[in-house]
Z-matrix of the N, CA and C atoms (Angstrom, degrees):
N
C 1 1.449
C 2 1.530 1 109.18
N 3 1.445 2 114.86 1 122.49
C 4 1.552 3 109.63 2 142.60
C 5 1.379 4 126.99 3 5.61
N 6 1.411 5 145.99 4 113.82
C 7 1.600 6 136.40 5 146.24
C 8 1.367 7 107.74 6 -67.94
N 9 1.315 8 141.44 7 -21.92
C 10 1.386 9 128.50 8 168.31
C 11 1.413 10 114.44 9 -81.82
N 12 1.411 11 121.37 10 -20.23
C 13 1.719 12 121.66 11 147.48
C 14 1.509 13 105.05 12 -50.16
N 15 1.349 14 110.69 13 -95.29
C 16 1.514 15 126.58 14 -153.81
C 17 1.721 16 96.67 15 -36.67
N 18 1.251 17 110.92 16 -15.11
C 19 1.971 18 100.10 17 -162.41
C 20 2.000 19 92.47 18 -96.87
N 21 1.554 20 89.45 19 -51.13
C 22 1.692 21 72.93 20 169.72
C 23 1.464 22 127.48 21 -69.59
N 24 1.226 23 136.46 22 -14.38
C 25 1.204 24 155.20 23 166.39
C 26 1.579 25 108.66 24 -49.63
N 27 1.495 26 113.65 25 -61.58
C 28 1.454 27 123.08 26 172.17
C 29 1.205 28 101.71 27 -75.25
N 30 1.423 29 160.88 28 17.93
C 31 1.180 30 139.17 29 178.64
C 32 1.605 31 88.78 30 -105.61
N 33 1.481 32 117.21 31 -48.15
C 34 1.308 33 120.31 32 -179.10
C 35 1.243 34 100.58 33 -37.40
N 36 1.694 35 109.31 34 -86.83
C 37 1.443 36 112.95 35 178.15
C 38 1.601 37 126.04 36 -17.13
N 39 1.596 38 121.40 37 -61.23
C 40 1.142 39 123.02 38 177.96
C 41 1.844 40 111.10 39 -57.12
N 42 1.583 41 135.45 40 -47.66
C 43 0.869 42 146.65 41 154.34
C 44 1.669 43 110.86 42 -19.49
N 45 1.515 44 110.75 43 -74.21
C 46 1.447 45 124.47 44 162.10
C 47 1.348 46 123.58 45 -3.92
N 48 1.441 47 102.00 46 -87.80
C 49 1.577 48 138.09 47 166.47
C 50 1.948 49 107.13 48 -36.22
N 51 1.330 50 83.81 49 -54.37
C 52 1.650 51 75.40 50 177.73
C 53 1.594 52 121.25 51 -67.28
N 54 1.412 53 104.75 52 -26.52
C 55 1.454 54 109.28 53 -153.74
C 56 2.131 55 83.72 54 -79.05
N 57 1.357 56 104.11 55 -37.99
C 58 1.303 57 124.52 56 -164.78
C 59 1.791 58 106.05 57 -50.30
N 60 1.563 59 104.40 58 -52.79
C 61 1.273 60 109.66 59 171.01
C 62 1.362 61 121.52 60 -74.59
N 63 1.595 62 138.41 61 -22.98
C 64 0.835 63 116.67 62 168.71
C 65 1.725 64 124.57 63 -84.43
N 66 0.981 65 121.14 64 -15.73
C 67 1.242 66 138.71 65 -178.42
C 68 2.073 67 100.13 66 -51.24
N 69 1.549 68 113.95 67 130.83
C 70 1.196 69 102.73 68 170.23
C 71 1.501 70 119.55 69 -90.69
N 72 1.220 71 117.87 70 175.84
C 73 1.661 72 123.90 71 178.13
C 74 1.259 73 115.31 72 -139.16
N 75 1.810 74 98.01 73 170.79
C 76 2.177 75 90.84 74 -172.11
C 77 1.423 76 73.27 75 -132.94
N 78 1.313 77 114.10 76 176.54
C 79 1.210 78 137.69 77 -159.36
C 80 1.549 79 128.30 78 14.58
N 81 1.116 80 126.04 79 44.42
C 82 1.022 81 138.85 80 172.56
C 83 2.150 82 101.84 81 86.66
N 84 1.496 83 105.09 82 18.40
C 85 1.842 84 95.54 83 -176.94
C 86 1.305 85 89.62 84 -139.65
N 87 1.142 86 131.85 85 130.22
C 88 1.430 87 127.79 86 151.02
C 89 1.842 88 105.62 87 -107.50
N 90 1.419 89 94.75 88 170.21
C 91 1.272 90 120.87 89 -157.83
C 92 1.818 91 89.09 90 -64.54
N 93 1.460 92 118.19 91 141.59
C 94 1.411 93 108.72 92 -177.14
C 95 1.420 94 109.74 93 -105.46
N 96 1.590 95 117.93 94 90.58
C 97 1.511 96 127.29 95 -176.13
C 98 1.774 97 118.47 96 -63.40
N 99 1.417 98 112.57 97 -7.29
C 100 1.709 99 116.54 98 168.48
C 101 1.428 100 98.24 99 -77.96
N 102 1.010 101 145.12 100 -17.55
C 103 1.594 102 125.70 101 162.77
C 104 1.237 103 127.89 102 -65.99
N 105 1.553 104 114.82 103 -31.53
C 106 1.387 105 119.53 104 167.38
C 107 1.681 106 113.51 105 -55.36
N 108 1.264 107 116.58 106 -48.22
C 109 1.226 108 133.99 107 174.20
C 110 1.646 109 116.91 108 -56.83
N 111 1.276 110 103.82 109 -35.12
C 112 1.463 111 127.70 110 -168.42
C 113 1.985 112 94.17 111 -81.64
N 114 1.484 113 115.81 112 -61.61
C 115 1.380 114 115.61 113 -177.25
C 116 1.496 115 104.08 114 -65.35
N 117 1.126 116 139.33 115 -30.70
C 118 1.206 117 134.53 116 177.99
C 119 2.051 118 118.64 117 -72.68
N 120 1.363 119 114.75 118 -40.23
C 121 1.428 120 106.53 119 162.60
C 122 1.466 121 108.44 120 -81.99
N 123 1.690 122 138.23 121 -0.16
C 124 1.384 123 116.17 122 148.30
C 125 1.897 124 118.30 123 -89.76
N 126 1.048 125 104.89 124 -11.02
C 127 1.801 126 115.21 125 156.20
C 128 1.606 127 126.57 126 -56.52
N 129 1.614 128 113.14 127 -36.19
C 130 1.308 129 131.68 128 -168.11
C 131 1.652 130 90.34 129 -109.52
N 132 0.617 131 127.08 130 -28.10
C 133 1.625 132 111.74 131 -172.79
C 134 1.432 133 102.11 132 -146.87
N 135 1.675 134 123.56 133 80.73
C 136 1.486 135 120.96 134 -179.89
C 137 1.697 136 95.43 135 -68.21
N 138 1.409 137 108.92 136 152.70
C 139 1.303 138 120.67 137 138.95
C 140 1.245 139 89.28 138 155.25
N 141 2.084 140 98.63 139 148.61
C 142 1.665 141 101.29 140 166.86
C 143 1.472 142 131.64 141 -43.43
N 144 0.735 143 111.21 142 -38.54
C 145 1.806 144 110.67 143 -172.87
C 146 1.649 145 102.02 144 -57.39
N 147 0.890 146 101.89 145 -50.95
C 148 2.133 147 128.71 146 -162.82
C 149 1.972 148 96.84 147 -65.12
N 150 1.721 149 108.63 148 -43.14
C 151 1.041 150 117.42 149 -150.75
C 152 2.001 151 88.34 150 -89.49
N 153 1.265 152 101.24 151 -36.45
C 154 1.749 153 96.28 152 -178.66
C 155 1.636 154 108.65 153 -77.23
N 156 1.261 155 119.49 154 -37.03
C 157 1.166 156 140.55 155 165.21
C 158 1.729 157 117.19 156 -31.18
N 159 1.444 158 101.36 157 -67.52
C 160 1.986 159 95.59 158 171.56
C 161 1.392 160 115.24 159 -86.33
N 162 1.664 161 100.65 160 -29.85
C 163 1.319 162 83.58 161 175.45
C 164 1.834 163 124.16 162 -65.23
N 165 1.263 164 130.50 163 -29.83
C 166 1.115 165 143.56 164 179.76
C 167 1.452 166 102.40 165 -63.08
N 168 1.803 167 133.50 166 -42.74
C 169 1.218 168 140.88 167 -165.99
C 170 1.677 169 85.68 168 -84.82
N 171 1.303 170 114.77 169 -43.47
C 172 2.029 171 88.67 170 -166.53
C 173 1.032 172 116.39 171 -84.96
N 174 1.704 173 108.60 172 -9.09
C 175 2.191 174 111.37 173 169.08
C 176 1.132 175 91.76 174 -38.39
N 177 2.140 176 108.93 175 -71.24
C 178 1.779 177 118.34 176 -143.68
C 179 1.448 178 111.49 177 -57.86
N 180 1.448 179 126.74 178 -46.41
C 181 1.382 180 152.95 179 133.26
C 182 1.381 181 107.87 180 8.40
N 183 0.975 182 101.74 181 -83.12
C 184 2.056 183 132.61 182 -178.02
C 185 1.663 184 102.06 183 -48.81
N 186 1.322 185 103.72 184 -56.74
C 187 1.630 186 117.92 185 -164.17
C 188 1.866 187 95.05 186 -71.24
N 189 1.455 188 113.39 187 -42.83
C 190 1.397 189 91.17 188 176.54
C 191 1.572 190 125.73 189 -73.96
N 192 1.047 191 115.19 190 -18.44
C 193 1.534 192 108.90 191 -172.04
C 194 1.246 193 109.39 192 -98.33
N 195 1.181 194 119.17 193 -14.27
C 196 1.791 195 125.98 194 173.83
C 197 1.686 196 104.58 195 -28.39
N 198 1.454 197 110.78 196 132.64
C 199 0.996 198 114.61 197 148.78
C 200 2.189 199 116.99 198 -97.88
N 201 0.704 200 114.55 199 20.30
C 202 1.590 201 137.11 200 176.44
C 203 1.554 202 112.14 201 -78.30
N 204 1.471 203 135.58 202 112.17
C 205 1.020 204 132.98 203 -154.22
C 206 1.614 205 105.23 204 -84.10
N 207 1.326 206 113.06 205 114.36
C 208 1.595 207 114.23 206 -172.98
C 209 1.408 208 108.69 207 68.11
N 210 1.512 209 117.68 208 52.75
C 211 1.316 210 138.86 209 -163.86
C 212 2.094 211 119.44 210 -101.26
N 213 1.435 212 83.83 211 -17.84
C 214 1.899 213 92.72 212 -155.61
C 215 2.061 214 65.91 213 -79.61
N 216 0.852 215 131.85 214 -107.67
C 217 1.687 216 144.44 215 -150.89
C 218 1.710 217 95.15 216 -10.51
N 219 0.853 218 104.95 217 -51.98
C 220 1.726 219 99.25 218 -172.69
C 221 1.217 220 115.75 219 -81.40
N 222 1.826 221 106.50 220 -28.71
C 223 2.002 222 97.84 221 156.70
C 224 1.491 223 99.44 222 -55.91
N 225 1.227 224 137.77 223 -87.15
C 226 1.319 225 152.37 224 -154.71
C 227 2.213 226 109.56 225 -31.20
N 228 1.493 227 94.37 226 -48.86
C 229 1.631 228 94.76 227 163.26
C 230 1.527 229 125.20 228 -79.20
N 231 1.595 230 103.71 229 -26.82
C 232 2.111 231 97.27 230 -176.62
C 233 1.453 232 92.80 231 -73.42
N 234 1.225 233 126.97 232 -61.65
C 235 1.122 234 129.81 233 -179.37
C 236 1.700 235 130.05 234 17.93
N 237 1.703 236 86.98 235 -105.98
C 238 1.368 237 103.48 236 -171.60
C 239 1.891 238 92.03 237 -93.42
N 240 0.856 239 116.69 238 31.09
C 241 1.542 240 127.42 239 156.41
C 242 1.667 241 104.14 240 -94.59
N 243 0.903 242 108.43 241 -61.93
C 244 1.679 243 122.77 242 -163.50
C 245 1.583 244 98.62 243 -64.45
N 246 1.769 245 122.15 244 -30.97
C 247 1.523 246 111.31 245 -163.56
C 248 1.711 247 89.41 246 -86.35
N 249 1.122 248 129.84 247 -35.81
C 250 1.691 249 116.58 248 -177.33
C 251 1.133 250 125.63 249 -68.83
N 252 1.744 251 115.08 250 -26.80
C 253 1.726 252 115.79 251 167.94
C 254 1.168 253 87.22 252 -63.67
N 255 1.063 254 141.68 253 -49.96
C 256 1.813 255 131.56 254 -127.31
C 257 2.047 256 86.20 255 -88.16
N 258 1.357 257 103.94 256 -40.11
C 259 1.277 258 98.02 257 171.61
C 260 1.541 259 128.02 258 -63.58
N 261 1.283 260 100.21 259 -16.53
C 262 1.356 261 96.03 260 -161.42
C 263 1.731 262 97.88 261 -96.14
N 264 1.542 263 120.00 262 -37.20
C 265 1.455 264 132.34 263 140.83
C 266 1.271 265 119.74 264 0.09
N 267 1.325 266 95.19 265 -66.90
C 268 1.837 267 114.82 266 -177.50
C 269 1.003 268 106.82 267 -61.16
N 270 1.813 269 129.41 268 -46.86
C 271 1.638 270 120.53 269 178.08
C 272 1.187 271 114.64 270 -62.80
N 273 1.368 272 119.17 271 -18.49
C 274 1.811 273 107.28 272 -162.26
C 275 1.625 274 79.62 273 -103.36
N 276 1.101 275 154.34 274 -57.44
C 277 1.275 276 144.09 275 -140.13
C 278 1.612 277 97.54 276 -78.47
N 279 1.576 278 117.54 277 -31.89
C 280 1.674 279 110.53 278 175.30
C 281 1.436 280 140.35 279 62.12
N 282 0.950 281 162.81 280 -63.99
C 283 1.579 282 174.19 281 86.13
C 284 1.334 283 113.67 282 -24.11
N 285 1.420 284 110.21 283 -36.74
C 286 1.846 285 117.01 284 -161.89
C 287 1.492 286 87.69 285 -76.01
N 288 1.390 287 145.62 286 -26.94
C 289 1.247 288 133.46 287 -116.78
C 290 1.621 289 82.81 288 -115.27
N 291 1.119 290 106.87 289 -34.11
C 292 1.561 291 113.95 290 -176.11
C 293 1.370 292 122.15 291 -58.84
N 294 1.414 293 110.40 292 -22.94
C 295 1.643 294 118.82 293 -165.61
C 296 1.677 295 96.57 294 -89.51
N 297 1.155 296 102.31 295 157.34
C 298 2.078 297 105.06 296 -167.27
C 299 1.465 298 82.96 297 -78.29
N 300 1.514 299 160.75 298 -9.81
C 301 1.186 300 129.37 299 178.64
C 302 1.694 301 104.40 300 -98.64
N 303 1.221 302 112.03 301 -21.14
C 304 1.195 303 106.15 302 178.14
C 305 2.195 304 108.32 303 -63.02
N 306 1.171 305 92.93 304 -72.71
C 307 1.333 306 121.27 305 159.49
C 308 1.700 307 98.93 306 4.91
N 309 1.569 308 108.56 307 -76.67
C 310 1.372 309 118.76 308 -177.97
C 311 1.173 310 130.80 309 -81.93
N 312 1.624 311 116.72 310 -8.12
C 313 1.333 312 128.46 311 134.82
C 314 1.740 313 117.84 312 -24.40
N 315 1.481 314 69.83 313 -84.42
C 316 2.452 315 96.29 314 -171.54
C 317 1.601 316 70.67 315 -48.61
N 318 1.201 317 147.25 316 -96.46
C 319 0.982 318 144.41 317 -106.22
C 320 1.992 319 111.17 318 -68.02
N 321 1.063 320 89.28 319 -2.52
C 322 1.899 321 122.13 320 -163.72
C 323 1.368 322 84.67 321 -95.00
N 324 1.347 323 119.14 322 -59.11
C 325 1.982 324 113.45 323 -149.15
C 326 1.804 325 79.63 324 -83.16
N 327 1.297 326 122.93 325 -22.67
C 328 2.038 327 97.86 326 -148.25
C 329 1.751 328 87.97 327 -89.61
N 330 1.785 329 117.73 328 -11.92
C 331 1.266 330 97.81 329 171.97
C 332 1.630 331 120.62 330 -73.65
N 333 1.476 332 84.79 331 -28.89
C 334 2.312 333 92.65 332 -172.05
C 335 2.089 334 97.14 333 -75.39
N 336 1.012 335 85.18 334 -18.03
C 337 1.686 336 83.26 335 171.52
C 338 1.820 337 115.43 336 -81.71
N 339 1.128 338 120.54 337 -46.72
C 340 1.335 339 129.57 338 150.62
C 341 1.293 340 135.63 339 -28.50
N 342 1.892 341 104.87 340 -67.03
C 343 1.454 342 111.03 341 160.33
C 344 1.471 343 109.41 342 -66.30
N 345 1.151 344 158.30 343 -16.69
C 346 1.329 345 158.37 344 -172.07
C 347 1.710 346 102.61 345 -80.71
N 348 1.419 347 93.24 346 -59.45
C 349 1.834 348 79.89 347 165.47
C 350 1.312 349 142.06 348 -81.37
N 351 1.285 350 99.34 349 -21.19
C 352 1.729 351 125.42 350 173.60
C 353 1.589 352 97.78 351 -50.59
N 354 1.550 353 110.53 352 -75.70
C 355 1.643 354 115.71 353 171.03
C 356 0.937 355 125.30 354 -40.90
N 357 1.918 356 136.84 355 -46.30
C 358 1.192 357 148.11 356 157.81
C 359 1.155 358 105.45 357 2.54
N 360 1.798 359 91.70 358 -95.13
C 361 1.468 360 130.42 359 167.42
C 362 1.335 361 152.24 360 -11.09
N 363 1.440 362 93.51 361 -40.48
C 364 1.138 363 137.04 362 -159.10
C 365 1.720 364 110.03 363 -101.96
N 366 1.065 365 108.57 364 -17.47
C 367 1.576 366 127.32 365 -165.55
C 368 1.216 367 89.89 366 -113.98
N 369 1.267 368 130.67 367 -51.09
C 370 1.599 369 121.36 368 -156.39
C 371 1.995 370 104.13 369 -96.41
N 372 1.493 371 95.84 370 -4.48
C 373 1.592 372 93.30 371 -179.65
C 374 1.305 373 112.82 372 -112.14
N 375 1.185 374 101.92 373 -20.37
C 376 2.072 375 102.05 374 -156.19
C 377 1.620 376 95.81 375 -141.46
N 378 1.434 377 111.22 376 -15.04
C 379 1.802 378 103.13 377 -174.29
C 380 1.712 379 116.20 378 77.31
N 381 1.134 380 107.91 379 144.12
C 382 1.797 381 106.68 380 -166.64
C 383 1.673 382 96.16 381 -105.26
N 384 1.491 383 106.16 382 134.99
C 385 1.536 384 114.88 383 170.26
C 386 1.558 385 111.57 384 -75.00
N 387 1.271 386 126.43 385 14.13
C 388 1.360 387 122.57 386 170.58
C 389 1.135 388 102.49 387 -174.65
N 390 1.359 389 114.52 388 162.36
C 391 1.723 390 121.05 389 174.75
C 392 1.409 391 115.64 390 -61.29
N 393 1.370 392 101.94 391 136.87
C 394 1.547 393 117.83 392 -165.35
C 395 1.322 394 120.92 393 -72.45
N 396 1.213 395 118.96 394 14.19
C 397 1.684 396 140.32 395 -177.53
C 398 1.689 397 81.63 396 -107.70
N 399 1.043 398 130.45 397 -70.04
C 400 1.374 399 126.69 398 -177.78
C 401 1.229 400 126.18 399 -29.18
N 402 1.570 401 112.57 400 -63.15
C 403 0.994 402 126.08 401 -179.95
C 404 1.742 403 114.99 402 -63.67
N 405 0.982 404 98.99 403 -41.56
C 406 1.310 405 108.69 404 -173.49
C 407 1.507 406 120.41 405 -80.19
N 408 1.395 407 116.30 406 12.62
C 409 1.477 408 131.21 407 -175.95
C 410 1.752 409 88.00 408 -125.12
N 411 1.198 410 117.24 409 -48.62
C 412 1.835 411 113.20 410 -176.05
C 413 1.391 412 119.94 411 -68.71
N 414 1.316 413 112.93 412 -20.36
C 415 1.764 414 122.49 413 -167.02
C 416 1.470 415 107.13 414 -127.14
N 417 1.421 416 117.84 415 -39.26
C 418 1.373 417 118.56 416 -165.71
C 419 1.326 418 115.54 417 -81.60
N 420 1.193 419 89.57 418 -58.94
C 421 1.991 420 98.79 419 179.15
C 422 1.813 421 118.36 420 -70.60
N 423 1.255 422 102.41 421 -16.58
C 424 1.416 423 95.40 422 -163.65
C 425 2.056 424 76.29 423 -97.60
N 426 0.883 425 129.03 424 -17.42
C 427 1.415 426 107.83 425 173.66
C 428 1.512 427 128.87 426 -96.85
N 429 1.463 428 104.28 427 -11.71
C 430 1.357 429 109.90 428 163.33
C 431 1.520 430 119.20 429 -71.60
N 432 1.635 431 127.62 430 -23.53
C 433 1.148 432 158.27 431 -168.85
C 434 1.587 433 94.76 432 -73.85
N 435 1.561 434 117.16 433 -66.88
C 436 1.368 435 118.07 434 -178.35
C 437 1.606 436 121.19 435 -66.31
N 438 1.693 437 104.71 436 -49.03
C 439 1.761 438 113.09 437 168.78
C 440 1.536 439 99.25 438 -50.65
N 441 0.944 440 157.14 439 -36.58
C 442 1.520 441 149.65 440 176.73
C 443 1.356 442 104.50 441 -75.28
N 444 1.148 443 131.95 442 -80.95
C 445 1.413 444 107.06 443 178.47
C 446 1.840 445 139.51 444 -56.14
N 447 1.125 446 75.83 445 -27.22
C 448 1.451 447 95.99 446 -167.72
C 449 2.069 448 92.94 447 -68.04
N 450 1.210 449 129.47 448 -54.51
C 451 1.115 450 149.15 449 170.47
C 452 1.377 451 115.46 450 -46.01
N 453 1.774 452 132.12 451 -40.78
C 454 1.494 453 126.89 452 139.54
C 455 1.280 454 134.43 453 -67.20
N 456 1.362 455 115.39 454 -2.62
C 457 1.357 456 103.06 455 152.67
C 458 1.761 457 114.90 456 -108.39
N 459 1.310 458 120.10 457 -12.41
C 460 1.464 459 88.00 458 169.14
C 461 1.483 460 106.47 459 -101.03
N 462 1.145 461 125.52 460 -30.46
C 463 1.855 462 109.78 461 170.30
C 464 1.840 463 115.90 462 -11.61
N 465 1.511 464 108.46 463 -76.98
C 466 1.166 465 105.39 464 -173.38
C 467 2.215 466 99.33 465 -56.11
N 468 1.005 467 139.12 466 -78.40
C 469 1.329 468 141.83 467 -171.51
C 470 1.735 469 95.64 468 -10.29
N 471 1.713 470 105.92 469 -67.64
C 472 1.438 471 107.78 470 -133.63
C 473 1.847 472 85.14 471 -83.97
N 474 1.284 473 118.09 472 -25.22
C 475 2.107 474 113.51 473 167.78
C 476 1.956 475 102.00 474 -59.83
N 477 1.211 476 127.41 475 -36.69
C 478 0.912 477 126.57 476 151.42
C 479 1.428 478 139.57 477 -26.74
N 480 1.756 479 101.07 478 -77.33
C 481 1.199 480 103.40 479 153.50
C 482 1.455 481 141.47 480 -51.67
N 483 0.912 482 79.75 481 -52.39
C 484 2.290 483 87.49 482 168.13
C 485 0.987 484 117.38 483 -70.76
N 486 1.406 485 141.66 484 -12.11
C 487 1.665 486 134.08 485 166.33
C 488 1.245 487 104.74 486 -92.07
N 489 1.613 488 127.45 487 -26.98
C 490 1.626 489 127.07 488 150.04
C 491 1.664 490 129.47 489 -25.46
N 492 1.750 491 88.66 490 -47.67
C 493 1.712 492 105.86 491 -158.94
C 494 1.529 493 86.56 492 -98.65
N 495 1.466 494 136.11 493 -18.09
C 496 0.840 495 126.35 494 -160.97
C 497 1.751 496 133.24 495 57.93
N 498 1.623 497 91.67 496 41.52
C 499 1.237 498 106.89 497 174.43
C 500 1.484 499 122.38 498 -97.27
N 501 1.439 500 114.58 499 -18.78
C 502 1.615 501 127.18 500 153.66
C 503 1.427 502 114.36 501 -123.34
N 504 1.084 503 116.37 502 128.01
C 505 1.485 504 124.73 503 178.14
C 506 1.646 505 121.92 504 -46.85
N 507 1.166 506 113.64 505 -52.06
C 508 1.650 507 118.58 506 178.97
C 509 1.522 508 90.89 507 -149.93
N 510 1.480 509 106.33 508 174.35
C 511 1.535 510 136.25 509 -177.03
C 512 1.181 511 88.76 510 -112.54
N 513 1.047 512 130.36 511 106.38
C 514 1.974 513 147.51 512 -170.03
C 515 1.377 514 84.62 513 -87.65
């Protein structure tokens, strides 16, 4: 692998984490803002390695800062689950995926794909502190809502930035 991957890769990640902890929550889940961060260094740098790679770093990431009771195990499985659909997303969607509305599209389905396993998970390992319609209207939707927008406007910025630094060659 690249060292100018793996370094932008962890910056995402670290970025993530931060955005992750400051972000507030209601019923014990808040919206998990390291995925935005997480779909965006598999946006800038597709490929399996890259795509198991953050996703695996923003589970452990994810799982520590959780405020979610018995939360790190089900970060650690949505995780690097959620970065290979989302990768694999990106191959079938192709050209579309590149444009900042597409971008925040995928970036829309890989969160409801996330919370879908996150909750899964979460029920069958650790038990849910509230009904899963609940949760999943307080944390899920209101963060798939933001990862979509929030994700067409920095896509184009942060392809910007990295063809600046010359950390990706072109925006294919």
């Amino acid at each position: 692998m690249n060292t100018r991957t793996l370094v932008a890769l962890a910056l995402f990640a670290g970025m993530g984490t931060a955005l992750h902890l400051l972000i507030p929550g209601a019923l014990t889940m808040k919206p998990d803002m390291s995925l935005l961060m997480m779909f965006l260094g598999i946006l800038l740098f597709p490929g399996f390695k890259n795509a198991l790679l953050i996703g695996l770093a923003t589970g452990i990431l994810s799982g520590l800062t959780t405020t979610f009771p018995g939360g790190f195990l089900p970060n650690v499985i949505d995780k690097p689950i959620t970065a290979l659909a989302f990768y694999g997303i990106i191959l079938l969607a192709g050209k579309f995926a590149v444009k900042p509305a597409g971008a925040g599209i995928l970036a829309a389905v890989g969160t409801l794909i996330s919370g879908t396993i996150f909750l899964g998970s979460a029920a069958i390992l650790v038990g849910l502190p509230g009904p899963i319609m609940a949760l999943a209207l307080s944390a899920v939707v209101p963060a798939i809502v933001v990862n979509g927008v929030l994700m067409a406007v920095m896509y184009p910025v942060a392809q910007a930035i990295m063809r600046r630094s010359s950390l990706i060659e072109s925006a294919a």
